[in-house]
C-alpha positions as CSV (number, residue, x, y, z in Angstrom):
1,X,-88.2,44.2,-198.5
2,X,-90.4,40.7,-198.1
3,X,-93.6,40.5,-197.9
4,X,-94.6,38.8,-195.1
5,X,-97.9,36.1,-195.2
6,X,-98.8,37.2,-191.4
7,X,-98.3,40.6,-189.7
8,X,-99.4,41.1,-186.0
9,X,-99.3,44.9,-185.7
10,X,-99.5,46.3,-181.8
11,X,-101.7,43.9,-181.0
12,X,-103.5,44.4,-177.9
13,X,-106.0,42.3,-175.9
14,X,-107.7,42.2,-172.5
15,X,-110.1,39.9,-171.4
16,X,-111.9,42.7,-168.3
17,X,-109.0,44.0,-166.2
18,X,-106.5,40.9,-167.7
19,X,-104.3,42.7,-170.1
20,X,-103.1,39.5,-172.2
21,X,-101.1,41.2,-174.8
22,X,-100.2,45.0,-174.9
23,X,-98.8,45.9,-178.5
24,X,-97.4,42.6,-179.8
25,X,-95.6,43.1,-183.3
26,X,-94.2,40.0,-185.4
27,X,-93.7,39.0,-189.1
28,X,-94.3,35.5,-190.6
29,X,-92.6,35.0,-193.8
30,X,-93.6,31.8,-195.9
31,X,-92.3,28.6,-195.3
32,X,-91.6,30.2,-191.7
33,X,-92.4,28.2,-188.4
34,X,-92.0,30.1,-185.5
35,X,-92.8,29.3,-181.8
36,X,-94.5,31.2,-179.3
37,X,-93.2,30.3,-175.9
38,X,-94.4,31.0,-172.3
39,X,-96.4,29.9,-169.3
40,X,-99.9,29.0,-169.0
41,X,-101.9,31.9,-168.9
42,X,-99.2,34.1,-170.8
43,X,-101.7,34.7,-174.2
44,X,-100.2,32.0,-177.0
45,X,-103.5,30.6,-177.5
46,X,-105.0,34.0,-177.1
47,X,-102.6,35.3,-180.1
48,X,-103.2,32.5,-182.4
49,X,-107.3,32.7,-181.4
50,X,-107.0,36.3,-182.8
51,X,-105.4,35.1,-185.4
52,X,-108.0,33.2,-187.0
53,X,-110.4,35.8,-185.7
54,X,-111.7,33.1,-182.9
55,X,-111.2,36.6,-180.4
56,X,-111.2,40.3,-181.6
57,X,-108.3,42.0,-180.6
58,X,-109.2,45.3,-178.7
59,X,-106.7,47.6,-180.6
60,X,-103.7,46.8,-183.9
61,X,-104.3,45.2,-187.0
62,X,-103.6,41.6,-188.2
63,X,-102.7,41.7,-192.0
64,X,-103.0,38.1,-193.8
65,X,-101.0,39.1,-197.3
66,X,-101.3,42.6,-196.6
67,X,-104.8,42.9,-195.5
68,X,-106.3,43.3,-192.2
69,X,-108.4,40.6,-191.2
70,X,-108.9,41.8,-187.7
71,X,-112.2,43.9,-187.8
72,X,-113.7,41.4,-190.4
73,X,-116.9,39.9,-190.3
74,X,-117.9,35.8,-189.8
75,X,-118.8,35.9,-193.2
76,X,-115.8,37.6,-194.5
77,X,-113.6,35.8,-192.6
78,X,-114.8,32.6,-194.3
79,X,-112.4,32.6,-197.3
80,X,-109.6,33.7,-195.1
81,X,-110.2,30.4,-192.7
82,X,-110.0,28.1,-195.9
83,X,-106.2,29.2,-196.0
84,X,-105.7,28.8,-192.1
85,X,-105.7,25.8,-190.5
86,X,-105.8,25.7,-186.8
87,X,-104.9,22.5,-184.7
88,X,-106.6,22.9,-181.5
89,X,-104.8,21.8,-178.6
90,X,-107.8,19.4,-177.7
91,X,-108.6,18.6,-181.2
92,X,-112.2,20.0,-182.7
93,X,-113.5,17.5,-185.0
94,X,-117.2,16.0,-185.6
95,X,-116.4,12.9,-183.1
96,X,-120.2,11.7,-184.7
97,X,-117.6,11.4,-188.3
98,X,-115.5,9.1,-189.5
99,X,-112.0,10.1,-189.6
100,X,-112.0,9.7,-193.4
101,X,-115.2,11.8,-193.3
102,X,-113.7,14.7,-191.7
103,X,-110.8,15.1,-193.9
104,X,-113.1,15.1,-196.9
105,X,-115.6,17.5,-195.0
106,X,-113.7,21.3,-195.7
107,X,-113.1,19.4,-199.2
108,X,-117.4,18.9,-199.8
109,X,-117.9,22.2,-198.5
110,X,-115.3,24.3,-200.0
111,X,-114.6,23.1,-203.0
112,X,-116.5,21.5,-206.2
113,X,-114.3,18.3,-206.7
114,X,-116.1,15.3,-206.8
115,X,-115.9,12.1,-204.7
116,X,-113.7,9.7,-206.4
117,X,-110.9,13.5,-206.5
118,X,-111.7,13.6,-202.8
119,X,-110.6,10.2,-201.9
120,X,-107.5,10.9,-203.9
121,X,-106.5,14.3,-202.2
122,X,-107.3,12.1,-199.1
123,X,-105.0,9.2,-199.8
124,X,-102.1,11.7,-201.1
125,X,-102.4,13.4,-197.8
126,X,-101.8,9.7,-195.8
127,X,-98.9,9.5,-198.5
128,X,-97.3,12.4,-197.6
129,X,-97.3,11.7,-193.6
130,X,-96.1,8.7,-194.8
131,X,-94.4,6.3,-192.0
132,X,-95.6,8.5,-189.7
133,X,-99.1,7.8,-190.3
134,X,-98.2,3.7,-189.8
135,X,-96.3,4.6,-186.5
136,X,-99.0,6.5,-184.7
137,X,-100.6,4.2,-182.7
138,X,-104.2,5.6,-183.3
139,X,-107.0,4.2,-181.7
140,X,-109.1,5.6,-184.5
141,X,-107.3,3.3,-187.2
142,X,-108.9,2.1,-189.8
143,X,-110.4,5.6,-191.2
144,X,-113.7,4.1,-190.9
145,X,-113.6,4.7,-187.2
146,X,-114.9,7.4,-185.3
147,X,-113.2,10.6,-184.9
148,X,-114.0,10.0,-181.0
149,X,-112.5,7.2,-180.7
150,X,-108.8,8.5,-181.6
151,X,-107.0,9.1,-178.6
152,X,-105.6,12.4,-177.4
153,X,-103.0,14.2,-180.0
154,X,-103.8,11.2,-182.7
155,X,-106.4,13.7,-184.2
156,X,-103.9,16.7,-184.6
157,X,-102.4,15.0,-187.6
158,X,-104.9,16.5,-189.6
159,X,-104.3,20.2,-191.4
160,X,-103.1,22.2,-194.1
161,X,-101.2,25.2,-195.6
162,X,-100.9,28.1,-192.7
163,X,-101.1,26.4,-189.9
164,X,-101.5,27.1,-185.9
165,X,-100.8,24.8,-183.9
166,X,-102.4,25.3,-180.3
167,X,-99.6,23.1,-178.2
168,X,-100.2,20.4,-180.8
169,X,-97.9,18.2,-178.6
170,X,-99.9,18.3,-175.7
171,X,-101.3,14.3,-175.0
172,X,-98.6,13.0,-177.3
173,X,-95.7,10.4,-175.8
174,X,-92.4,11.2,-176.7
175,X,-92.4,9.0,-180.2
176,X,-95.5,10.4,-181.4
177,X,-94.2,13.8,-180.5
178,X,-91.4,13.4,-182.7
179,X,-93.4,12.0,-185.3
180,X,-95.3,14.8,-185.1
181,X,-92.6,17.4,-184.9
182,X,-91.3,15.1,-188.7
183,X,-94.2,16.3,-189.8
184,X,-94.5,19.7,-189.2
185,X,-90.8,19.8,-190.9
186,X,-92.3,18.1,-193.4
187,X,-95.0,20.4,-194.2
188,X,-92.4,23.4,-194.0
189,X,-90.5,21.6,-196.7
190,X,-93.5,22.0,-198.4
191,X,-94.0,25.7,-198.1
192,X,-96.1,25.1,-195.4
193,X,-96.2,28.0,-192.8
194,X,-96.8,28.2,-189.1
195,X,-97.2,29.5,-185.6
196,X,-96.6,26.6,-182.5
């Protein structure tokens, strides 16, 4: 018997008449990536939105090691959303910011560390992308930059330990694809876990 890190129990979700998902049932094991495939329209984002409790499913449970996250509030959701990552397809991060600043910002507000331990988790996190990092043309390079001025998909590098990726390709030519699709192996190497 496993235990599984993510359960989607009968899921079910309609957006008015729309049904989107009608009792979806799957088990995520760690270190697992799966993929979610289908057209536009057919409910991927939808799935991984509940997920993170983004949307409320209408009916089943979504257990996160063991327990049901799916009726929980904003606040209690908070600790849960420190473990999940979620790469939005369009990216979602303070374009005002600094690259640099936005990977330290979950670190500041989540954690007591101090500075000089932030710019090391930072730099470890650069390591660990490694070549990948140089290769990826971003527009946003040095970190100093601003977050808004990394072009489409360069942003999506950022993330950590259960992750969703919302079509984290989408924007990406073909060698910063693969680069990205390195890293993702990378990551499950690691332990990471996730949903594309």
């Amino acid at each position: 018997m496993t235990n599984p890190i993510i359960e989607l129990k009968g899921l079910k979700k309609s957006f008015g008449s729309k049904v989107v998902h009608d009792g979806v049932s799957l088990n995520i094991e760690k270190g697992e990536i799966i993929a979610l495939f289908g057209g536009s329209g057919t409910g991927k984002s939808v799935a991984l939105r509940c997920i993170i409790g983004l949307d409320k499913p209408d009916a089943g449970a979504i257990l996160f090691h063991g327990q049901d996250i799916s009726k929980l509030s904003e606040t209690a959701l908070t600790p849960i959303r420190k473990r999940i990552a979620y790469v939005f397809q369009n990216g979602a991060l303070f374009d005002s910011m600094s690259v640099e600043d936005n990977l330290a910002y979950p670190l500041i507000e989540h954690t007591k560390i101090n500075d000089a331990e932030i710019k090391e988790k930072i730099q470890k996190l650069l390591a660990m992308i490694g070549n990948g990092w140089q290769r990826i043309t971003f527009a946003c390079q040095p970190l100093g930059r601003y977050a808004k001025t990394c072009r489409p998909g360069a942003r999506d590098y950022l993330g950590a330990g259960v992750i969703l990726y919302d079509e984290p390709t989408a924007g990406l030519d073909p060698q910063n694809t693969k680069n990205l699709l390195e890293l993702i192996k990378k990551l499950q190497a690691m332990g990471t876990t996730g949903i594309l």
